[in-house]
C-alpha positions as YAML, in Angstrom:
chain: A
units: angstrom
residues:
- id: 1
  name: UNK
  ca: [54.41, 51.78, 48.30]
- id: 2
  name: UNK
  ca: [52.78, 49.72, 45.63]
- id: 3
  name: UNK
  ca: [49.19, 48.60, 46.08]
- id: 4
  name: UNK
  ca: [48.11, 45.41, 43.83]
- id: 5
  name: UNK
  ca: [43.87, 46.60, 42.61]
- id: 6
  name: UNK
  ca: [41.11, 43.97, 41.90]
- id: 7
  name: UNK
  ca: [38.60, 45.01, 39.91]
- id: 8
  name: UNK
  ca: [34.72, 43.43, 40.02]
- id: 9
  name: UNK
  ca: [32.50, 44.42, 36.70]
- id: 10
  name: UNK
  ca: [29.85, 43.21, 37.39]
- id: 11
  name: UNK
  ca: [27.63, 43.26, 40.63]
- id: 12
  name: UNK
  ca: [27.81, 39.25, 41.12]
- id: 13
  name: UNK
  ca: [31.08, 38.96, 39.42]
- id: 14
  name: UNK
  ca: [34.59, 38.39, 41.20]
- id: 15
  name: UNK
  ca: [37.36, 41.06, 42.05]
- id: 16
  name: UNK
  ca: [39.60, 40.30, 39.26]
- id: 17
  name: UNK
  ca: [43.39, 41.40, 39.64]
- id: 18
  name: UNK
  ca: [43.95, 44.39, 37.11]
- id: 19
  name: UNK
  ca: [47.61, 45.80, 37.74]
- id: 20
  name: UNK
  ca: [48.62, 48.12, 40.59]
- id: 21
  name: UNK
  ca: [49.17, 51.59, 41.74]
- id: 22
  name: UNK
  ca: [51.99, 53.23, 43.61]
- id: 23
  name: UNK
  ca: [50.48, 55.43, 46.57]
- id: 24
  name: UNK
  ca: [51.69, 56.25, 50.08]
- id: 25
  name: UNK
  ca: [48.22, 55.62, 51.94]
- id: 26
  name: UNK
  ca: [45.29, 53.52, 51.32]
- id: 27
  name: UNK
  ca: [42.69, 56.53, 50.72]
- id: 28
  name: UNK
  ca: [45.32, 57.29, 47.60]
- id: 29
  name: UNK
  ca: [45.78, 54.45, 46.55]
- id: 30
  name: UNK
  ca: [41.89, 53.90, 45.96]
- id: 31
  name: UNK
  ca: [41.92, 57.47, 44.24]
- id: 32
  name: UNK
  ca: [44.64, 56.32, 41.92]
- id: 33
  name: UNK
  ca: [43.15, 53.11, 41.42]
- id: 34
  name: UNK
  ca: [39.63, 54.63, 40.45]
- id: 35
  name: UNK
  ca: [41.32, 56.88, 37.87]
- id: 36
  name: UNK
  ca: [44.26, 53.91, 36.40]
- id: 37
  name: UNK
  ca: [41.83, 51.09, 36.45]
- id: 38
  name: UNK
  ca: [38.04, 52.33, 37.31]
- id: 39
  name: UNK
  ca: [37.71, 54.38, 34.14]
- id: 40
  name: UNK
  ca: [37.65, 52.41, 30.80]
- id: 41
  name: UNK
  ca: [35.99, 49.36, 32.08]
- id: 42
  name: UNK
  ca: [32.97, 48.42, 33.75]
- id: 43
  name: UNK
  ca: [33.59, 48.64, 36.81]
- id: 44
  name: UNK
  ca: [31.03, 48.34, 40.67]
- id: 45
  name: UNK
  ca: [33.98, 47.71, 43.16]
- id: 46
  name: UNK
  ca: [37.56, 48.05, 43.10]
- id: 47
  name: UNK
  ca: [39.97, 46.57, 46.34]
- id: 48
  name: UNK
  ca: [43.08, 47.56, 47.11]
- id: 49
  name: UNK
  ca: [45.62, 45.96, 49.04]
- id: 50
  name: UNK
  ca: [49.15, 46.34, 49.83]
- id: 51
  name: UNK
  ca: [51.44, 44.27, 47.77]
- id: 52
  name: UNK
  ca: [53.99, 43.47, 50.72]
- id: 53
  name: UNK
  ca: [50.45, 41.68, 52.14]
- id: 54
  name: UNK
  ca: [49.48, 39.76, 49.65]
- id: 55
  name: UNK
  ca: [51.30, 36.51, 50.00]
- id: 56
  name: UNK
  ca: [51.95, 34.76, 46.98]
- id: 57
  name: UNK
  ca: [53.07, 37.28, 45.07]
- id: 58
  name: UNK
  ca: [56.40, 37.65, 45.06]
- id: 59
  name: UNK
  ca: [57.29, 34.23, 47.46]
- id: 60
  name: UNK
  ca: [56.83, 34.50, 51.21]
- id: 61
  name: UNK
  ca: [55.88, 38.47, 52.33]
- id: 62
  name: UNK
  ca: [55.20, 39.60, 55.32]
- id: 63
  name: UNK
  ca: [51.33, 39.01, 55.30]
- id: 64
  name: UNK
  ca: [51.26, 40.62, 58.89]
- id: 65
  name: UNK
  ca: [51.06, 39.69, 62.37]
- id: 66
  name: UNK
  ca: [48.16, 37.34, 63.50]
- id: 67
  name: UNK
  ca: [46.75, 37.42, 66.67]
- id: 68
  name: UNK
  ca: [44.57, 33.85, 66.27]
- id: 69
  name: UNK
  ca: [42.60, 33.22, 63.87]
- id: 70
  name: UNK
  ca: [41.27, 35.84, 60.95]
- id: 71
  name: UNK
  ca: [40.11, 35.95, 57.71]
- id: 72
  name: UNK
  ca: [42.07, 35.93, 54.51]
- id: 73
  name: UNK
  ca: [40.82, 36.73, 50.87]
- id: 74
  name: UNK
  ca: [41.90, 34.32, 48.23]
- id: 75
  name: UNK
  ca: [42.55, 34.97, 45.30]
- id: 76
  name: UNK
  ca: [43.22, 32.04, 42.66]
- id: 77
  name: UNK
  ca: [44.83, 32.76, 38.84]
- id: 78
  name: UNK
  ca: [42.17, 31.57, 36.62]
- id: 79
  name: UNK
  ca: [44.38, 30.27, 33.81]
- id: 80
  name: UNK
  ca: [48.12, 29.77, 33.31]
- id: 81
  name: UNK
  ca: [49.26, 33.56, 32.59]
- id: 82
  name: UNK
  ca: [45.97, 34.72, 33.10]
- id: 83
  name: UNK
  ca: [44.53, 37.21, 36.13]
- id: 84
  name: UNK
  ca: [43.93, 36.33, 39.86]
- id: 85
  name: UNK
  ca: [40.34, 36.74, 40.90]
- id: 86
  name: UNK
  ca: [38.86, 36.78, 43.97]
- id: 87
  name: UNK
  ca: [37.41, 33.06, 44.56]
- id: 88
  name: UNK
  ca: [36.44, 33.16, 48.52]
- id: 89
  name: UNK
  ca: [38.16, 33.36, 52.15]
- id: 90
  name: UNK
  ca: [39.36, 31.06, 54.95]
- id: 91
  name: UNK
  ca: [40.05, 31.51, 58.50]
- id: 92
  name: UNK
  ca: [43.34, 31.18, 59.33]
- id: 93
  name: UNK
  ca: [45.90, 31.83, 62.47]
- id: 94
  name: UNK
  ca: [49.28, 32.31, 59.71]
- id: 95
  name: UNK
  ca: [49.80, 32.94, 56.37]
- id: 96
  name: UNK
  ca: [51.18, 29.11, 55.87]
- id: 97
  name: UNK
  ca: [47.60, 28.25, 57.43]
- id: 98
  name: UNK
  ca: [45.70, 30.63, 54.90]
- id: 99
  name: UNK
  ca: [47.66, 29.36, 52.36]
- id: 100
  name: UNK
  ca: [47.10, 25.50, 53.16]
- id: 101
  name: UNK
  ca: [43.02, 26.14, 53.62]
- id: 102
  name: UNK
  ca: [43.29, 28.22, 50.65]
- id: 103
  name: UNK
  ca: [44.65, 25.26, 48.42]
- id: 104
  name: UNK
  ca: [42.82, 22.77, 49.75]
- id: 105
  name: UNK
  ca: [39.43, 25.10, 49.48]
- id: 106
  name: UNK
  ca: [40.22, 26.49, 46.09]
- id: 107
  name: UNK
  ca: [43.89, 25.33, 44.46]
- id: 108
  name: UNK
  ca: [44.78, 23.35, 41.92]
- id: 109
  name: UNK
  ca: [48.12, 21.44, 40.14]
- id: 110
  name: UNK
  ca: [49.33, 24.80, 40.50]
- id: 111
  name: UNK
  ca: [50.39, 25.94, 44.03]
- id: 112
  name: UNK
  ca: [51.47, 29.25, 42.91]
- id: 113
  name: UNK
  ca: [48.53, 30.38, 41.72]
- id: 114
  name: UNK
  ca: [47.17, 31.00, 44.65]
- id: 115
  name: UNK
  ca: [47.31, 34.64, 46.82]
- id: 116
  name: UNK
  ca: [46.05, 35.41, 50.19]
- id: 117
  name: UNK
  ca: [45.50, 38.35, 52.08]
- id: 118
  name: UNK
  ca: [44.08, 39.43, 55.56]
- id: 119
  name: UNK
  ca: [40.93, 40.93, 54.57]
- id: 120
  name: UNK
  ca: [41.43, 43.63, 57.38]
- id: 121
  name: UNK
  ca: [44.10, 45.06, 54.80]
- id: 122
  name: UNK
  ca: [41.70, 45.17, 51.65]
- id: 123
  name: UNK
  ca: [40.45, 48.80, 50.92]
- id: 124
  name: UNK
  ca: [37.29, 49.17, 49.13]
- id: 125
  name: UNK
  ca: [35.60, 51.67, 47.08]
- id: 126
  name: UNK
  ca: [32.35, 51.41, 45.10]
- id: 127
  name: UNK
  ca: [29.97, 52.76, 42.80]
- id: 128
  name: UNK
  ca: [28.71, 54.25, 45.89]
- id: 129
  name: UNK
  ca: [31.67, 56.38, 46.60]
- id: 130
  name: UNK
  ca: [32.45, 57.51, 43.19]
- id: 131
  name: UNK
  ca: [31.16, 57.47, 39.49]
- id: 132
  name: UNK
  ca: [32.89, 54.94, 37.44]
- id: 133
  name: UNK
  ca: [33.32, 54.65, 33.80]
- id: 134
  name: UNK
  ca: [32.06, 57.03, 31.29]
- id: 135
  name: UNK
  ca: [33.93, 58.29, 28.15]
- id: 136
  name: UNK
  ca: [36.33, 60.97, 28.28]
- id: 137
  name: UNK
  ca: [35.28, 64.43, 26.35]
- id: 138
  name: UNK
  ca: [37.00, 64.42, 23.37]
- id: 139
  name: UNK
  ca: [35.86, 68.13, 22.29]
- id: 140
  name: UNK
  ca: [39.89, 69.73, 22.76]
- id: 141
  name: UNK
  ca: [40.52, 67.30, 19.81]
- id: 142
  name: UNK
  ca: [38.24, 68.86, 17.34]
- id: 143
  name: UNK
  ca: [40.22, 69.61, 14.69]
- id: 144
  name: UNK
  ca: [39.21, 73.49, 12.94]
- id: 145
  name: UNK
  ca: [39.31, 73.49, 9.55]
- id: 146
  name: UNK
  ca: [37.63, 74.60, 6.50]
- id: 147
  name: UNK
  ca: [36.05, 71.53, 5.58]
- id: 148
  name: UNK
  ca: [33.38, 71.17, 8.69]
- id: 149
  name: UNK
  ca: [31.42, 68.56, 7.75]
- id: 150
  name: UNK
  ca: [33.68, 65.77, 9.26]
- id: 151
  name: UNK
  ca: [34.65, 67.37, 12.35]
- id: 152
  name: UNK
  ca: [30.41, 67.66, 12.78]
- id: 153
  name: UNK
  ca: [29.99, 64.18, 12.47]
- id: 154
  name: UNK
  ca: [32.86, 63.84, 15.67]
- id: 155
  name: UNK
  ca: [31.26, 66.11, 17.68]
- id: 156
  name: UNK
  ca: [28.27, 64.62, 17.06]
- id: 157
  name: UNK
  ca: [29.59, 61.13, 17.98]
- id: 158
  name: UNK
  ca: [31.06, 62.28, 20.96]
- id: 159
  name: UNK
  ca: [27.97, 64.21, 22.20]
- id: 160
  name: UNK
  ca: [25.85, 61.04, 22.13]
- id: 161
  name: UNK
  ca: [29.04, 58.92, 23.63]
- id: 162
  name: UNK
  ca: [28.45, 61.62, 26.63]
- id: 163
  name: UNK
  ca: [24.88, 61.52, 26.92]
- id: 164
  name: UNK
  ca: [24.98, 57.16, 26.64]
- id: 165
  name: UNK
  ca: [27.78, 57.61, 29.37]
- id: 166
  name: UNK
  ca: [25.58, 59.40, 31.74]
- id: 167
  name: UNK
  ca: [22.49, 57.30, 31.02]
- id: 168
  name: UNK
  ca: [24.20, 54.75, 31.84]
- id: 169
  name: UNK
  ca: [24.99, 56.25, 35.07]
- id: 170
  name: UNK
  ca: [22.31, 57.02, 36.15]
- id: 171
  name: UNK
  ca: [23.22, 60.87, 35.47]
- id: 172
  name: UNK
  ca: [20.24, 62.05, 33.21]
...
């Protein structure tokens, strides 16, 4: 199953669409998202969501059944070619509802920028739940060789990318 992520980097910023993971369950797919698109980047929040649910897409998905009327995220591309990010929600009975309040709320020229999703199909995880970012520990890379004073100067480097990593954390 393929799960499209949204990442937020900052803590008043919006949940920007960053790629997607492939994972049988929700609880993987936020593990998989946290190490594929939670690592390199600040990151507070990532969402998941299934992709077969997020209308808009790929054309007309099943967005799932509605029983009256719920609430749907909206996401709306930012630029032509450029990332869907999270711009509000609407309340809704049917995805051709969400998708009408969501382009008169938040659309533009373009009707296909636009995605929706019921929001009771949007996992979450946050800086709460795990430890984002950081730099990966480089020290297996250290080269050995006779000539020391350049491999010093990386481990060196590295060290203090570690300890600004963890400062930054909140770690030390």
């Amino acid at each position: 199953m393929i799960w499209e992520v949204f990442r937020q980097s900052t803590p008043d910023g919006a949940h920007e669409h960053c790629g997607n993971v492939h994972a049988p369950d929700r609880e993987m797919a936020k593990q998989f998202s946290v190490i594929q698109h939670g690592r390199r980047k600040p990151t507070r929040s990532l969402w998941v969501a299934p992709q077969e649910k997020v209308s808009g897409v790929y054309g007309d998905e099943d967005a799932g059944p509605v029983d009256g009327e719920t609430d749907w995220e909206v996401f709306r591309q930012a630029k032509a070619g450029g990332y869907h990010e999270h711009c509000g929600e609407v309340s809704a009975d049917g995805v051709d509802a969400a998708k009408a309040a969501a382009d008169e709320a938040f659309g533009d020229d373009d009707p296909n920028s636009i995605w929706v999703v019921q929001s009771r199909y949007v996992g979450e995880i946050t800086e709460e739940d795990v430890t984002f970012g950081g730099t990966t520990n480089k020290a297996y890379r250290f080269a050995q060789t006779y000539n020391v004073d350049p491999a010093a100067e990386e481990v060196a480097a590295s060290e203090s990318e570690q300890i600004e990593a963890e400062r930054r954390r909140g770690e030390s």
